[in-house]
PDB file of N, CA, C and O in Angstrom:
ATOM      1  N   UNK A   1     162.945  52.998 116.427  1.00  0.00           N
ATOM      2  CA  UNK A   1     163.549  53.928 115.494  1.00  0.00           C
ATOM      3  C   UNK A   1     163.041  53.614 114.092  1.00  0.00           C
ATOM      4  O   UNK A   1     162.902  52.459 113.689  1.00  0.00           O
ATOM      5  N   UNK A   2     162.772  54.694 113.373  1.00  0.00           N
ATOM      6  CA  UNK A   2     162.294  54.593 112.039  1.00  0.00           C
ATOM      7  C   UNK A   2     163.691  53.561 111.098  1.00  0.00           C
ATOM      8  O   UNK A   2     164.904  53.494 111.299  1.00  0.00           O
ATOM      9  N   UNK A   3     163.021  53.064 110.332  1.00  0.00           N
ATOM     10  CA  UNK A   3     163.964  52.158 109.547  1.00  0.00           C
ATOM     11  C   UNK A   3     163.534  52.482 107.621  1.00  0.00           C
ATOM     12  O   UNK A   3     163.210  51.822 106.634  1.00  0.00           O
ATOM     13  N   UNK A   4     163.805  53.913 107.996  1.00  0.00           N
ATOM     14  CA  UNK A   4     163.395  53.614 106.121  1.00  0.00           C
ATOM     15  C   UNK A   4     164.171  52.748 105.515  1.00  0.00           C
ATOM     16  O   UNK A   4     163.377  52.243 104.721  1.00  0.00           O
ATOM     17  N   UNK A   5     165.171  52.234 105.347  1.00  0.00           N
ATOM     18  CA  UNK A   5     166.235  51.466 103.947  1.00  0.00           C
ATOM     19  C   UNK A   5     165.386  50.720 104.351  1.00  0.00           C
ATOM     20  O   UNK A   5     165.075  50.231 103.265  1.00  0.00           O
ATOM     21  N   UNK A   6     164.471  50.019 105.376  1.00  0.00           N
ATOM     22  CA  UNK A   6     163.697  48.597 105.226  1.00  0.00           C
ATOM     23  C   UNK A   6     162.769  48.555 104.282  1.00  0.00           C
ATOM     24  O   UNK A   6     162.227  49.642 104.080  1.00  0.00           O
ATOM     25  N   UNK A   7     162.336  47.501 103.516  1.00  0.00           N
ATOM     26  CA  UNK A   7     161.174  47.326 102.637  1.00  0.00           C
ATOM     27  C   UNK A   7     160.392  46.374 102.929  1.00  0.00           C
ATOM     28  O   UNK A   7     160.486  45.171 102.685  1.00  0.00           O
ATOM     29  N   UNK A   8     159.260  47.229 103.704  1.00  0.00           N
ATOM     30  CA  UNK A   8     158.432  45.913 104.399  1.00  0.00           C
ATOM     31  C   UNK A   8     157.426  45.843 103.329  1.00  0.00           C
ATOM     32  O   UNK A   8     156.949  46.716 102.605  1.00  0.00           O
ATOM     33  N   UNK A   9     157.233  44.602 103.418  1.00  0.00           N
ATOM     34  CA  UNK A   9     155.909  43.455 102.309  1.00  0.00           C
ATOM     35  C   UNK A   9     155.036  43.626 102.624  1.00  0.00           C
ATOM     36  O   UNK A   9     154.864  44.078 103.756  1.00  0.00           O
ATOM     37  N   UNK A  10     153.812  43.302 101.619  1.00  0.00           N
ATOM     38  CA  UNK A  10     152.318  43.680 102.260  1.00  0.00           C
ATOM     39  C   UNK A  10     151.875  42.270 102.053  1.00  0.00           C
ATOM     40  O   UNK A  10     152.015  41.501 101.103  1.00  0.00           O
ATOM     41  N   UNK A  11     151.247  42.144 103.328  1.00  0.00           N
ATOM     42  CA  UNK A  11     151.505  40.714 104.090  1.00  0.00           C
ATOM     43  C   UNK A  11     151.823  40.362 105.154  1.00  0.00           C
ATOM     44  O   UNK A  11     151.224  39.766 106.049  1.00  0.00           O
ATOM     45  N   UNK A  12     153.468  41.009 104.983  1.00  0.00           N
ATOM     46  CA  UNK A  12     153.852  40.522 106.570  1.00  0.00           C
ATOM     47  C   UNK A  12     153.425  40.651 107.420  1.00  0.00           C
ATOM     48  O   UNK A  12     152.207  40.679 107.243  1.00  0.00           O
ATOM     49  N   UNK A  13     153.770  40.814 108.765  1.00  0.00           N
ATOM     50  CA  UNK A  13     153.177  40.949 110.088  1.00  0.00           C
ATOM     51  C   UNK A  13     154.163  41.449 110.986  1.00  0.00           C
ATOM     52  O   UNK A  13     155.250  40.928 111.238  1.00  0.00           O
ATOM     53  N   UNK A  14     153.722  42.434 111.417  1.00  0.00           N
ATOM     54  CA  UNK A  14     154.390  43.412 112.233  1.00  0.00           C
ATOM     55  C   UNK A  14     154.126  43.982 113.491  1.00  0.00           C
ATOM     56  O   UNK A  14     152.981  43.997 113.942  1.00  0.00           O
ATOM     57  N   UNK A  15     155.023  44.422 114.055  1.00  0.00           N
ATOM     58  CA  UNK A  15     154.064  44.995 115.555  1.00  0.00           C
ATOM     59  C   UNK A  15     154.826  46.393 115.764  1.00  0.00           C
ATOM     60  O   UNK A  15     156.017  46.183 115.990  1.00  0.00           O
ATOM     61  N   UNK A  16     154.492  47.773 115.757  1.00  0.00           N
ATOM     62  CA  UNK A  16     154.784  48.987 115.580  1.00  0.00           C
ATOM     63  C   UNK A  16     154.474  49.478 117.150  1.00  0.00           C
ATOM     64  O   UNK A  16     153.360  49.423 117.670  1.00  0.00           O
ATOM     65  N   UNK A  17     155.963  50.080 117.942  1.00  0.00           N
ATOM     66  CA  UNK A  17     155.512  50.477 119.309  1.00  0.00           C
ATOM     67  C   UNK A  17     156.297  52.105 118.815  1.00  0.00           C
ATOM     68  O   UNK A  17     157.452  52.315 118.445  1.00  0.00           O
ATOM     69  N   UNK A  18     155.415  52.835 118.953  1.00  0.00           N
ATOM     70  CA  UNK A  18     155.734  54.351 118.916  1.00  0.00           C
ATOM     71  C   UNK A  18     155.225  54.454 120.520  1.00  0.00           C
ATOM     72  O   UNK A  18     154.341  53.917 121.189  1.00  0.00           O
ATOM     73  N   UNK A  19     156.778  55.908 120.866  1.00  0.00           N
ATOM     74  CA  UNK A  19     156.914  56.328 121.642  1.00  0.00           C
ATOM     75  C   UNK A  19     156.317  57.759 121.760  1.00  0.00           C
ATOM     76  O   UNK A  19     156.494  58.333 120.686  1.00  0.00           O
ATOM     77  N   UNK A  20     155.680  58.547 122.654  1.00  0.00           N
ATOM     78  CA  UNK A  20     155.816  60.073 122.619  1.00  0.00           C
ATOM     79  C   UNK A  20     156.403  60.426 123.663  1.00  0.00           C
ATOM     80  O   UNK A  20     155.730  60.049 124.622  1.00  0.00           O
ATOM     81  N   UNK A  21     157.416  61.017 124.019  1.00  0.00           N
ATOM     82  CA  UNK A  21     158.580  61.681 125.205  1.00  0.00           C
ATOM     83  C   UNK A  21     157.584  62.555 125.756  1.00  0.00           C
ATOM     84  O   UNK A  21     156.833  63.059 124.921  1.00  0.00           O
ATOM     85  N   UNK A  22     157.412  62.829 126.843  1.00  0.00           N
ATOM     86  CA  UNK A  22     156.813  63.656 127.755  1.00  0.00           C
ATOM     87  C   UNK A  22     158.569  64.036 129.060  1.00  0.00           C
ATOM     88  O   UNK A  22     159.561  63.333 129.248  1.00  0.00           O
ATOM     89  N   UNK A  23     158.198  65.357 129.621  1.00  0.00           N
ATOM     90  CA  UNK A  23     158.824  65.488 130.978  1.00  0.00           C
ATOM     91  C   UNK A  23     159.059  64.522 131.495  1.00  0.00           C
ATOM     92  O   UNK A  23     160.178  64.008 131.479  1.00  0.00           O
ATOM     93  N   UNK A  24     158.263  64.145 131.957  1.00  0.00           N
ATOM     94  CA  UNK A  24     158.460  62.823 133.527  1.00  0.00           C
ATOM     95  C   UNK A  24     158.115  61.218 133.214  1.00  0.00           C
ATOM     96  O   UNK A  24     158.131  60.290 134.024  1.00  0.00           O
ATOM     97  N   UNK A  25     157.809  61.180 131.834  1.00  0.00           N
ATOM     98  CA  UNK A  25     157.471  59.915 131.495  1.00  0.00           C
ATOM     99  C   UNK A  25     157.325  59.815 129.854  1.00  0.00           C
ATOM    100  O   UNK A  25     157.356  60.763 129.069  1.00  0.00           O
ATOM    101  N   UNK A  26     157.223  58.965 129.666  1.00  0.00           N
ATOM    102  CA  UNK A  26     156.850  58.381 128.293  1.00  0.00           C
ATOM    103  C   UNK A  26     156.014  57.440 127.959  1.00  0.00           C
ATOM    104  O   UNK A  26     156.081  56.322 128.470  1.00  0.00           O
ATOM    105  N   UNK A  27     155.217  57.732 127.156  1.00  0.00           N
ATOM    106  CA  UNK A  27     153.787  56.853 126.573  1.00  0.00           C
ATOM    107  C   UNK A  27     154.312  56.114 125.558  1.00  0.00           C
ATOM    108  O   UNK A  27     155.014  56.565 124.654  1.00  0.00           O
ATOM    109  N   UNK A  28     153.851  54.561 125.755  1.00  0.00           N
ATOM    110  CA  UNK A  28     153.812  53.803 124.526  1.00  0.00           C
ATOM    111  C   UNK A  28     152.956  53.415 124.341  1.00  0.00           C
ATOM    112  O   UNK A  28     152.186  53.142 125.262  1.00  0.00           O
ATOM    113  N   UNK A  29     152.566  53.127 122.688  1.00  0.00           N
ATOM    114  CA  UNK A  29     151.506  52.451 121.850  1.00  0.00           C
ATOM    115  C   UNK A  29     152.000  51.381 121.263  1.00  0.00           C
ATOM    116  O   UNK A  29     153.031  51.481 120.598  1.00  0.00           O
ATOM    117  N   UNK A  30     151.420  50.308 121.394  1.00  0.00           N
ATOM    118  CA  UNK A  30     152.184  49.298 120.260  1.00  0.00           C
ATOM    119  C   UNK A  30     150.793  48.617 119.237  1.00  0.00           C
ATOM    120  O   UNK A  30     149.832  48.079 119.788  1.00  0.00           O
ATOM    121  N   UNK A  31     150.876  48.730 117.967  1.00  0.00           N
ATOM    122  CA  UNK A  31     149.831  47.965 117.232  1.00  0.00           C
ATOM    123  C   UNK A  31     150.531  46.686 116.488  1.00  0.00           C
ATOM    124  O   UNK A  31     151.742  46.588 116.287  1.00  0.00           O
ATOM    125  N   UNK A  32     149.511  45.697 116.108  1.00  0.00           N
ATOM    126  CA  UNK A  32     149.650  44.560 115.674  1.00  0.00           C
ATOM    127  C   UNK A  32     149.377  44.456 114.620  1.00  0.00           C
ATOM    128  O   UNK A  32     148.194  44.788 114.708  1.00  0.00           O
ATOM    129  N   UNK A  33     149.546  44.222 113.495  1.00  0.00           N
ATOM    130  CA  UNK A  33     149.318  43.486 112.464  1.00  0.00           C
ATOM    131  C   UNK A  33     149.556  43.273 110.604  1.00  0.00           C
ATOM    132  O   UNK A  33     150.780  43.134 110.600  1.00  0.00           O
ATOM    133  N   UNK A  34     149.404  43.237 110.071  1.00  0.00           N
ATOM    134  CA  UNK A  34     149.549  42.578 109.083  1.00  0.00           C
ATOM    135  C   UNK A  34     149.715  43.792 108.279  1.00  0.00           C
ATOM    136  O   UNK A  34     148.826  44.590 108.577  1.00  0.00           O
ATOM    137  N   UNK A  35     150.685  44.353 107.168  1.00  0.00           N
ATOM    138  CA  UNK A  35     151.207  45.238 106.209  1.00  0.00           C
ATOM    139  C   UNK A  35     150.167  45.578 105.517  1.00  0.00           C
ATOM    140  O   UNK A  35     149.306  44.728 105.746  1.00  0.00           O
ATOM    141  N   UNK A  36     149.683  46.545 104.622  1.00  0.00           N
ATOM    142  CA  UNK A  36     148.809  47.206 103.785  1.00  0.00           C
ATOM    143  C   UNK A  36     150.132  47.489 102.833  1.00  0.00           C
ATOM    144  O   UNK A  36     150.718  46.689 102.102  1.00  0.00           O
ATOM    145  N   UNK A  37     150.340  48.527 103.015  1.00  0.00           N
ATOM    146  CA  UNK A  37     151.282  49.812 102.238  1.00  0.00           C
ATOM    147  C   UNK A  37     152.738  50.285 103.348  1.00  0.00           C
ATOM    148  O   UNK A  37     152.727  50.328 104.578  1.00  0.00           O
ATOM    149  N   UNK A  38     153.678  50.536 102.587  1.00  0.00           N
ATOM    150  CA  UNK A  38     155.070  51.336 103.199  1.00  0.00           C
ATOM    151  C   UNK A  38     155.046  51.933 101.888  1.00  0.00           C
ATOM    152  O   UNK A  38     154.776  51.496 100.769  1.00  0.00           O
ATOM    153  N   UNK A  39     155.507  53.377 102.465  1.00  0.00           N
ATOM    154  CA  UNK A  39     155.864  54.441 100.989  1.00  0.00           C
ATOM    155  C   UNK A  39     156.109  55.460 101.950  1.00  0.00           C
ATOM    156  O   UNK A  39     155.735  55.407 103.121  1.00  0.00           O
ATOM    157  N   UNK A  40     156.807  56.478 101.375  1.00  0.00           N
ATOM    158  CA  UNK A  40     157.387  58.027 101.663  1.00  0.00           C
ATOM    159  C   UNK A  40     156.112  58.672 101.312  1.00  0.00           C
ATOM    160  O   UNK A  40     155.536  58.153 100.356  1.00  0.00           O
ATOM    161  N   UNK A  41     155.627  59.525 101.776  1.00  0.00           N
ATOM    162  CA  UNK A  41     154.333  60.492 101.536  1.00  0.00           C
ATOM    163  C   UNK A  41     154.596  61.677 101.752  1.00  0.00           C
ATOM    164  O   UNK A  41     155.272  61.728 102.780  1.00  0.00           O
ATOM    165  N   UNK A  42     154.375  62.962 101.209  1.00  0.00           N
ATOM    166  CA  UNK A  42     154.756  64.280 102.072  1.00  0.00           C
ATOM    167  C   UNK A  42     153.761  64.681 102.412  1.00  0.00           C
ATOM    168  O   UNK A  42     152.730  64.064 102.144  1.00  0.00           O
ATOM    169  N   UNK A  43     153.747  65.704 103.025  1.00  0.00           N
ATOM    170  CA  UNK A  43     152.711  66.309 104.254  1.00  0.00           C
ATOM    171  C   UNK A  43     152.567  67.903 103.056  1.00  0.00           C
ATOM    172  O   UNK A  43     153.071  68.216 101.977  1.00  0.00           O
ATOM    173  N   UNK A  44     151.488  68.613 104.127  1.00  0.00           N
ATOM    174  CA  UNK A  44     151.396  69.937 103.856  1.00  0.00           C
ATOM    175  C   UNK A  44     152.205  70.907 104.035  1.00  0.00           C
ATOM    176  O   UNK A  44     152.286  72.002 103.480  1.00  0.00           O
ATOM    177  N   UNK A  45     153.165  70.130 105.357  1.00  0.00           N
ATOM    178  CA  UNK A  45     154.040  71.100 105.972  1.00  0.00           C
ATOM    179  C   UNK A  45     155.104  71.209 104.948  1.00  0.00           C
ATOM    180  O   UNK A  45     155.497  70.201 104.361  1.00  0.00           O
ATOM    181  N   UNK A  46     155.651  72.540 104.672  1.00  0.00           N
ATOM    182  CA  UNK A  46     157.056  73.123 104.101  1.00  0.00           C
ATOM    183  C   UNK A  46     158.035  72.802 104.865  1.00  0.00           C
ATOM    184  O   UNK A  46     158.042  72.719 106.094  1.00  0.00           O
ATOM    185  N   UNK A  47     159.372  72.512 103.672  1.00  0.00           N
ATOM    186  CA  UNK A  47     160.645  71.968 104.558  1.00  0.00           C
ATOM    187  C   UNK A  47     161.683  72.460 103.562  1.00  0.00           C
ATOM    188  O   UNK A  47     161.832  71.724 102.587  1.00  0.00           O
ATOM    189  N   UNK A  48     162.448  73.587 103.612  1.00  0.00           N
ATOM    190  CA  UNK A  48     163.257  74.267 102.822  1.00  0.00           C
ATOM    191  C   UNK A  48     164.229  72.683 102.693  1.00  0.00           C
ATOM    192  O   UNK A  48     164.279  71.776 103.524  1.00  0.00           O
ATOM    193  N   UNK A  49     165.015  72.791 101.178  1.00  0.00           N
ATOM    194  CA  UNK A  49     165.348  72.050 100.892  1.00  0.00           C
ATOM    195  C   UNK A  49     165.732  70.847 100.499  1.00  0.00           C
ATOM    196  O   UNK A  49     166.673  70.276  99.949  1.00  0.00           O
ATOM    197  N   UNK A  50     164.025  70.526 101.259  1.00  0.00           N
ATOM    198  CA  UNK A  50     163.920  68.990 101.033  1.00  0.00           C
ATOM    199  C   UNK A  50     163.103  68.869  99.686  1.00  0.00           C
ATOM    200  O   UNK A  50     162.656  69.904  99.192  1.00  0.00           O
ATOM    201  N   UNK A  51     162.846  67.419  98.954  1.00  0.00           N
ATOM    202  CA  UNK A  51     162.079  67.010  98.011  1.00  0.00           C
ATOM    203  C   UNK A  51     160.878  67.340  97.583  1.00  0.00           C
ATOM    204  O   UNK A  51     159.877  66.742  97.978  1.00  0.00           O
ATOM    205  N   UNK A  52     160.830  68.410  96.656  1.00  0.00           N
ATOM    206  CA  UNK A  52     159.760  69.183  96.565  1.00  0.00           C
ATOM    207  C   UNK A  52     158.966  69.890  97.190  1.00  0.00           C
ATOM    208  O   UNK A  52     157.752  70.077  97.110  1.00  0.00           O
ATOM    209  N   UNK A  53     160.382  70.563  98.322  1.00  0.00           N
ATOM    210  CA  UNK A  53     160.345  71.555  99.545  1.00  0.00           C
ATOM    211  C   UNK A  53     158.774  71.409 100.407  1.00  0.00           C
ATOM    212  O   UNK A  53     158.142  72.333 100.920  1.00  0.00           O
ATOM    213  N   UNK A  54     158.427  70.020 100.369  1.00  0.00           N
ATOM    214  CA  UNK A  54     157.443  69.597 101.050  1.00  0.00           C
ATOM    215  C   UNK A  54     158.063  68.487 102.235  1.00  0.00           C
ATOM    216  O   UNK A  54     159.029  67.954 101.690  1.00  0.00           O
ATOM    217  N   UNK A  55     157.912  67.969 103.524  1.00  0.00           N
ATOM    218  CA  UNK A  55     158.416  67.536 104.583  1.00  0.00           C
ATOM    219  C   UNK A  55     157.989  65.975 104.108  1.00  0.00           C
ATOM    220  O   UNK A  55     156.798  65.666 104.093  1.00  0.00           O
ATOM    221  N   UNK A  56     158.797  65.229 103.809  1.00  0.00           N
ATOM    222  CA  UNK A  56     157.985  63.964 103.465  1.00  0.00           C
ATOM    223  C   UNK A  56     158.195  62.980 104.942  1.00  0.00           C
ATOM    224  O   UNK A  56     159.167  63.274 105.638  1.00  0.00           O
ATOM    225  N   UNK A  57     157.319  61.863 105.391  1.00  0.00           N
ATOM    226  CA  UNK A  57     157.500  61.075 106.052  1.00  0.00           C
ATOM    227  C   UNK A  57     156.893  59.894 105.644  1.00  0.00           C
ATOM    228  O   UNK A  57     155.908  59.773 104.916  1.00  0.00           O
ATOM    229  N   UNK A  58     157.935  58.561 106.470  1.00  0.00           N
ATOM    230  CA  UNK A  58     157.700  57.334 106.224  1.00  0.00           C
ATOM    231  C   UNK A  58     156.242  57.228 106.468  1.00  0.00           C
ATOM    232  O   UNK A  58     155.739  58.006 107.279  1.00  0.00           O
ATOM    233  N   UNK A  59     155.371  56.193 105.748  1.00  0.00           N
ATOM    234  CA  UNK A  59     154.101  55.993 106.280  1.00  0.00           C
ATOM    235  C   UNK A  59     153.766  54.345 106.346  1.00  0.00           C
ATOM    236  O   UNK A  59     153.822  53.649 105.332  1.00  0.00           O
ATOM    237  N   UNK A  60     153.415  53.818 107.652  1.00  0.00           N
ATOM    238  CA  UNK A  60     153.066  52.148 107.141  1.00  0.00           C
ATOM    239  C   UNK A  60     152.122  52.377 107.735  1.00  0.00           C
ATOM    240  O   UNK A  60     151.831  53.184 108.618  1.00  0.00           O
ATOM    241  N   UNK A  61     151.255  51.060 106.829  1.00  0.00           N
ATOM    242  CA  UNK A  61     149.634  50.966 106.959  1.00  0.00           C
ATOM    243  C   UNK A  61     149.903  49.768 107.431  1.00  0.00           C
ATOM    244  O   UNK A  61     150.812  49.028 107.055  1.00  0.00           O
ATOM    245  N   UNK A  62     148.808  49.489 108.582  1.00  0.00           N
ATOM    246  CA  UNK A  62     148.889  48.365 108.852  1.00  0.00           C
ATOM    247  C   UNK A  62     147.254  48.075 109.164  1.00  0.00           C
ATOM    248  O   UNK A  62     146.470  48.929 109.579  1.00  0.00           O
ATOM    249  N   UNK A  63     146.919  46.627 108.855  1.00  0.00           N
ATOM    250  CA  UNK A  63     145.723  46.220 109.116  1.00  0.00           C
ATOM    251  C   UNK A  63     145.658  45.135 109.968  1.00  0.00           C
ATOM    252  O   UNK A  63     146.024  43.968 109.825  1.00  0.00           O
ATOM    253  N   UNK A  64     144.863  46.019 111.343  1.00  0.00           N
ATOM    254  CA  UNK A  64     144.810  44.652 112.606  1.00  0.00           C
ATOM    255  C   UNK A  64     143.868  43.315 112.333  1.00  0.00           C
ATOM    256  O   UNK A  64     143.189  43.126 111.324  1.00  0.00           O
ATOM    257  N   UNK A  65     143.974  42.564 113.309  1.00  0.00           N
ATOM    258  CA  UNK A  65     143.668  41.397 113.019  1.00  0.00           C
ATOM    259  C   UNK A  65     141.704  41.627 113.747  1.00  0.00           C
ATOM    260  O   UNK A  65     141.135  40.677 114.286  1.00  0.00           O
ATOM    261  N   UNK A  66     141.249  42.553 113.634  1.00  0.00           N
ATOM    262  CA  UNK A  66     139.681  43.051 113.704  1.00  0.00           C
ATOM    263  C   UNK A  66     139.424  43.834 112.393  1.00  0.00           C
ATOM    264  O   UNK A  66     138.417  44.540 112.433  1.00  0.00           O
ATOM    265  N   UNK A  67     140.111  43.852 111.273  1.00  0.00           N
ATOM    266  CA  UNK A  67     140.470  44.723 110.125  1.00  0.00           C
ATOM    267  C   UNK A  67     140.472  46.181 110.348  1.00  0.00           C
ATOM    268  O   UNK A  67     140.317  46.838 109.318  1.00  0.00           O
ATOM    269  N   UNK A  68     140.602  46.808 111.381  1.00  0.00           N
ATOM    270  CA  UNK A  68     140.893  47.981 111.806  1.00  0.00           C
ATOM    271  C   UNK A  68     142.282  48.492 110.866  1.00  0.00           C
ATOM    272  O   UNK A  68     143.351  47.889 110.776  1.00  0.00           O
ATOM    273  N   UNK A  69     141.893  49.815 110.198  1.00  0.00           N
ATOM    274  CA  UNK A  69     143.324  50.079 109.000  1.00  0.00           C
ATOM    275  C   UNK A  69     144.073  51.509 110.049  1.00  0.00           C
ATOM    276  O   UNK A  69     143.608  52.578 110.443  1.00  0.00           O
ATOM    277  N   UNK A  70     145.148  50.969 110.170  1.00  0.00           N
ATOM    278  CA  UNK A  70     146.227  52.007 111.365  1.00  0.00           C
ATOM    279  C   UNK A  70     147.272  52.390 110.424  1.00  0.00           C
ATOM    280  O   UNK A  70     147.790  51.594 109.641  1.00  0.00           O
ATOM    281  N   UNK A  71     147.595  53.724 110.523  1.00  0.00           N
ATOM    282  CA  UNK A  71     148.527  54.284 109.477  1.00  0.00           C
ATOM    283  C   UNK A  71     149.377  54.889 110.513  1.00  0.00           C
ATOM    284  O   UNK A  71     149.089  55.704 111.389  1.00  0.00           O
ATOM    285  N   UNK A  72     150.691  54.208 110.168  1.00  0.00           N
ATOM    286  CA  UNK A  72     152.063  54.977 111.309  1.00  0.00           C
ATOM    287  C   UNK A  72     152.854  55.910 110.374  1.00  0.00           C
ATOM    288  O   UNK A  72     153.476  55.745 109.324  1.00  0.00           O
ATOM    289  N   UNK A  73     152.574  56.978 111.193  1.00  0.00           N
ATOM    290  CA  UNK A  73     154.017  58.020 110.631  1.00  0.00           C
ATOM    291  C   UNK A  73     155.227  57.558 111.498  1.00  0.00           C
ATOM    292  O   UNK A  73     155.256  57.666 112.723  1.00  0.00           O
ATOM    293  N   UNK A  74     156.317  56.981 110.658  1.00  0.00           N
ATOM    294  CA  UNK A  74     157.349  56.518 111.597  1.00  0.00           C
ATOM    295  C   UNK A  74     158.529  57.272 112.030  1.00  0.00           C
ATOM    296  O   UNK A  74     159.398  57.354 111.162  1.00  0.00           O
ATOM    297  N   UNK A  75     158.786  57.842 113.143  1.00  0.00           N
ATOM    298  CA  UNK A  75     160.107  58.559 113.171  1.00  0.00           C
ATOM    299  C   UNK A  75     161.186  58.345 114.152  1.00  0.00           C
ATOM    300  O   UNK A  75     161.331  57.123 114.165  1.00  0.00           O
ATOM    301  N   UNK A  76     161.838  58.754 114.799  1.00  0.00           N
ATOM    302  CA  UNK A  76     163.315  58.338 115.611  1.00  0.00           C
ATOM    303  C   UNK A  76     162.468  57.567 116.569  1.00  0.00           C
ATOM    304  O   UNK A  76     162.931  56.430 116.665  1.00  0.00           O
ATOM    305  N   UNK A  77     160.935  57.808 117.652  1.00  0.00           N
ATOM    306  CA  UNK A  77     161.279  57.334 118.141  1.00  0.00           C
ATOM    307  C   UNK A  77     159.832  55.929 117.897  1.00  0.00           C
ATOM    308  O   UNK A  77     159.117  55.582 118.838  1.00  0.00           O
ATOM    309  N   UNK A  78     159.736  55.495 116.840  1.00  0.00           N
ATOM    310  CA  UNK A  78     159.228  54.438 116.518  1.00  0.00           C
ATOM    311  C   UNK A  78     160.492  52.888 115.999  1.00  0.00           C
ATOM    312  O   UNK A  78     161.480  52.764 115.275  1.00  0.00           O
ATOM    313  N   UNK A  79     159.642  51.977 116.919  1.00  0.00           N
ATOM    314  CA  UNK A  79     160.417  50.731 116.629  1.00  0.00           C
ATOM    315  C   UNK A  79     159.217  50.174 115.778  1.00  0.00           C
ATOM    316  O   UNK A  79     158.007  50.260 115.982  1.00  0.00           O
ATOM    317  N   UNK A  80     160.059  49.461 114.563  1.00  0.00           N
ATOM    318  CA  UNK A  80     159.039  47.953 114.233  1.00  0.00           C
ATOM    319  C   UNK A  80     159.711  46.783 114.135  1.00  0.00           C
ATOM    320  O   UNK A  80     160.770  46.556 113.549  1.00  0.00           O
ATOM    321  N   UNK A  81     158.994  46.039 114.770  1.00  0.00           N
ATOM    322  CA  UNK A  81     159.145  44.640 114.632  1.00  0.00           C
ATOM    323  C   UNK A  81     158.404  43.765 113.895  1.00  0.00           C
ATOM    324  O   UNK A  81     157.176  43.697 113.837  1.00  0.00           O
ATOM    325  N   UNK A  82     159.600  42.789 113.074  1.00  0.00           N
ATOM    326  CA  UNK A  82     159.131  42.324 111.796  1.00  0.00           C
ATOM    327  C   UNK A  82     158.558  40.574 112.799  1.00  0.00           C
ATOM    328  O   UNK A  82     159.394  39.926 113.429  1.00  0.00           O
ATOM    329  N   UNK A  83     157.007  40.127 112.709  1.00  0.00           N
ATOM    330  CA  UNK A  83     157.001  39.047 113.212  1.00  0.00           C
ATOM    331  C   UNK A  83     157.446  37.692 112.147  1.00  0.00           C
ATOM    332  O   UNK A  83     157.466  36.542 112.587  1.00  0.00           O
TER     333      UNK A  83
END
């Protein structure tokens, strides 16, 4: 589950398992590693009433331990774990 009130450090080390719900099953991804950036970002998409009626979502960057840079949009059904 997304955890915005959290304020993750850039540094820490983390491991991010997003879910996608399908019918008959569900896919998980989990990535590893070390914080870049956490910030609110908005999208292109329109969202009546929200913050500058633009759809904003959580975003963490994370950089694996091959320096591969992975950017999570986090939502209900993303967990992170703080290592």
């Amino acid at each position: 589950m997304s955890q915005t009130a959290t304020a993750y450090k850039v540094g820490q080390r983390v491991a991010v398992t997003q879910q996608i719900p399908r019918l008959q099953a569900t896919w998980n991804t989990t990535v590893e590693g070390t914080v870049e950036s956490f910030e609110q970002r908005k999208t292109g998409s329109w969202y009546a009433g929200a913050k500058d009626d633009r759809l904003w979502l959580d975003r963490l960057v994370i950089r694996k331990d091959d320096g591969e840079i992975v950017v999570c949009n986090l939502d209900q059904f993303t967990r992170v774990e703080v290592k």
